[in-house]
C-alpha positions as CSV (number, residue, x, y, z in Angstrom):
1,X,-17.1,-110.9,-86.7
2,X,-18.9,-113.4,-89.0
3,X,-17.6,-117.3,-87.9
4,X,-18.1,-120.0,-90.1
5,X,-18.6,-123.6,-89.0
6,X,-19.7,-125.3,-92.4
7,X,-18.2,-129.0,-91.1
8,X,-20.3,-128.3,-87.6
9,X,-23.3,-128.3,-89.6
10,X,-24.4,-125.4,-86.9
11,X,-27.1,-122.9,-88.4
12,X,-25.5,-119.2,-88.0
13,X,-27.5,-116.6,-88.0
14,X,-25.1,-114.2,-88.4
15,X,-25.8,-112.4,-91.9
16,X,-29.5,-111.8,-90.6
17,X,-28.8,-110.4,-87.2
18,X,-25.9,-108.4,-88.9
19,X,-28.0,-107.1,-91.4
20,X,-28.2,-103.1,-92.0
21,X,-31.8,-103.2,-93.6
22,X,-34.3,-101.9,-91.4
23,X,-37.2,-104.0,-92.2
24,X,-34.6,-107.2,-91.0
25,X,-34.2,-105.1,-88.1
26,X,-37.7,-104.1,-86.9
27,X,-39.0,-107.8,-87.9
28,X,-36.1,-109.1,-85.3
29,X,-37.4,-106.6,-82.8
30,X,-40.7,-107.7,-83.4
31,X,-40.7,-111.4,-83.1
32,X,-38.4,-111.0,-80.1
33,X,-41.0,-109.0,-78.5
34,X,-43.9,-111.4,-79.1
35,X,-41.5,-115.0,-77.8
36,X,-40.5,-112.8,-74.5
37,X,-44.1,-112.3,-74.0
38,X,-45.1,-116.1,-74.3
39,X,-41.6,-116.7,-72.3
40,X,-43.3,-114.8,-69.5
41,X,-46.4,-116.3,-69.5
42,X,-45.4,-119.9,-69.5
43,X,-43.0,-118.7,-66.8
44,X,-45.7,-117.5,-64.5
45,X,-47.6,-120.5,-65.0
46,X,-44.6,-122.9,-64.2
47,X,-44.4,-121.0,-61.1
48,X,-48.7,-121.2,-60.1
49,X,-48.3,-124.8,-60.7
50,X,-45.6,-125.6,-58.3
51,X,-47.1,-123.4,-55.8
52,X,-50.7,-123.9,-56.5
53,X,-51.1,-125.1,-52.8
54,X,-51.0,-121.6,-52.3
55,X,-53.8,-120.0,-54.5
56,X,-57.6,-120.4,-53.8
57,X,-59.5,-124.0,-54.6
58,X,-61.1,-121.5,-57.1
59,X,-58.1,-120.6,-58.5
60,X,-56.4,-123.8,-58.1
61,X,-59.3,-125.3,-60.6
62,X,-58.9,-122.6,-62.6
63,X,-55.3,-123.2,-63.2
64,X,-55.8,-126.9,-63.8
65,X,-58.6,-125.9,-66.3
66,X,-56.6,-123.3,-68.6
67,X,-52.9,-125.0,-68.0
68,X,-53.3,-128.5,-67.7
69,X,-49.9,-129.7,-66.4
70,X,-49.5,-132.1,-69.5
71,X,-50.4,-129.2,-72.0
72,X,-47.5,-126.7,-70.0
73,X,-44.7,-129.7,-70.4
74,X,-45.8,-130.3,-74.1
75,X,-45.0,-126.2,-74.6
76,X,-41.9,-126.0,-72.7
């Protein structure tokens, strides 16, 4: 069902998502695959940094070192 919202000045992505060529389809698949990773990752992270009182001083200065606070929010 293809919606149209031209005064809502909305972007649809309808006609790409909806598209029967298989190269659209596979690229889709692909890109989707590679943000979900990232989405995991900065998920984990957000989770060691407001529990970091639980991992190791080792590990504690690690995650301070790789995923400064500041650098996670500027990602999010």
């Amino acid at each position: 069902m293809k919606r149209h919202q031209e005064d809502m000045n909305e972007l649809l992505l309808d006609d790409i998502y909806e598209s029967k060529d298989p190269a659209v389809k596979q690229y889709v698949f692909q890109i989707l695959d590679e943000e979900m990773d990232k989405a995991h990752e900065r998920a984990a992270i957000r989770v060691a940094q407001k529990f970091k009182h639980l991992l190791s001083p080792q590990m504690q200065q690690a995650l301070a070192t790789q995923y400064p606070v500041t650098a996670l929010a500027a990602s999010a």
